[in-house]
N, C-alpha and C positions, 0 to 999 in steps of 0.2 A: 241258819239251816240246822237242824237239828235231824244228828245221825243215828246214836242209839248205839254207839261201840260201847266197846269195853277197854276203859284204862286201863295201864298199866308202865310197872318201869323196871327196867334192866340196870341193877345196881355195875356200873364200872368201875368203881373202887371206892376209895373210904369219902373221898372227895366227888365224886361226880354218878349221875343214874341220869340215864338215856330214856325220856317219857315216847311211849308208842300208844296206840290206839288199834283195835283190832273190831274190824266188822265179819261177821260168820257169813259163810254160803252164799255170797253175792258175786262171783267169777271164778270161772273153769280152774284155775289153779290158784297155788299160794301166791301174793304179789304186792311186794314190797315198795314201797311210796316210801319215796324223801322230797319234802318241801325245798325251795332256793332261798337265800339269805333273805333273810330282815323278813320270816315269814313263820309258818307256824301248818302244823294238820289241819286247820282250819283252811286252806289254800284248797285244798282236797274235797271237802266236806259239800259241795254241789257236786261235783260226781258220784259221789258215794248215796248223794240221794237220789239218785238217776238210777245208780244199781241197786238200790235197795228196795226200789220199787219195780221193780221187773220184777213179773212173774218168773220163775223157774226152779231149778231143781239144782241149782250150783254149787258143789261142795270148796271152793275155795274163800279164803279169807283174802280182805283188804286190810295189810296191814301197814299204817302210817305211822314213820320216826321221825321224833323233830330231835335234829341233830343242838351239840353244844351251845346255849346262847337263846335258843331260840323255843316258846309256847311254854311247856313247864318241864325241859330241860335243862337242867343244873348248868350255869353261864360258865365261859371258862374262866380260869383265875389268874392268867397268863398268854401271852400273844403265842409263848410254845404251846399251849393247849387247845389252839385254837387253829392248828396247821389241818391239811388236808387229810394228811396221814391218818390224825388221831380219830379225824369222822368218820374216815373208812372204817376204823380200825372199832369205832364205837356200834355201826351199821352191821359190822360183821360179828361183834359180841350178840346184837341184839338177835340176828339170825342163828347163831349158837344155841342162844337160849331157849329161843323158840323150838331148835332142833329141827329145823326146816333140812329136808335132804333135798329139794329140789325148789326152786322157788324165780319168780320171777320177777324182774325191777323195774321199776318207774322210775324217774328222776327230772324236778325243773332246773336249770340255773345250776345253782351250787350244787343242789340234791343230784343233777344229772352228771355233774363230775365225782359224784360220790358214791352213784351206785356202777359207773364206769370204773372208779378205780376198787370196787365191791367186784366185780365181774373178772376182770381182771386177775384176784387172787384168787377165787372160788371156782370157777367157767366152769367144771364140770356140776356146782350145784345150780349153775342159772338159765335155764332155759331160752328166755327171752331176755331182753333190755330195750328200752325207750329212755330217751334223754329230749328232753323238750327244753331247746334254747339254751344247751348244757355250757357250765360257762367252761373254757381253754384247759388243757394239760397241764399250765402254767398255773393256773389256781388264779385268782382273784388278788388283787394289792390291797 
């Protein structure tokens, strides 16, 4: 499937940059996609052809992060790097950067524990939230 975003990456320090994808004017608001482990934006990329082919007049963006490890996000370098914390923590640089003041999340699996604990520290920038088959509080072993 071939979507027609626009790359791009959120450098997180000297060691790590967080790869996002950004499709224009395809849903009512801004709205944040995180893929679940062992996946990639590509997970995404049959809906996004679904919206991109609707007719309309939508000013929001689809915008997809693939978290630490995963599609052409910088892998971690350590099992500390690779906590829950630091994904939130990578999800919510990338919504910084963007300068989203309002914006809404998506989440599969891991991604829906990520933008839950995303929501969580921001609630007043998140309109909505969706967690599709989000994995436990506990995080994943």
């Amino acid at each position: 499937v071939e979507v027609n975003s626009i790359a791009m990456f959120c450098r997180i320090d000297e060691n790590y940059q967080i790869h996002y994808e950004i499709l224009e004017d395809v849903l009512p608001r801004d709205t944040l996609f995180v893929h679940g482990n062992i996946a990639s934006n590509r997970w995404w990329y049959p809906t996004l052809e679904v919206l991109r082919n609707r007719k309309s007049d939508l000013k929001g963006r689809a915008i997809l992060v693939e978290f630490r490890g995963c599609g052409k996000s910088t892998a971690p370098q350590t099992v500390e790097h690779a906590k829950m914390s630091i994904l939130r923590d990578d999800v919510l640089q990338v919504i910084k950067n963007l300068n989203l003041h309002q914006v809404d999340l998506v989440g599969h699996s891991t991604g829906g524990l990520i933008v839950a604990m995303v929501a969580a520290l921001i609630p007043d920038k998140v309109s909505r939230l969706v967690a599709l088959d989000p994995v436990g509080a506990q995080g994943i072993k």
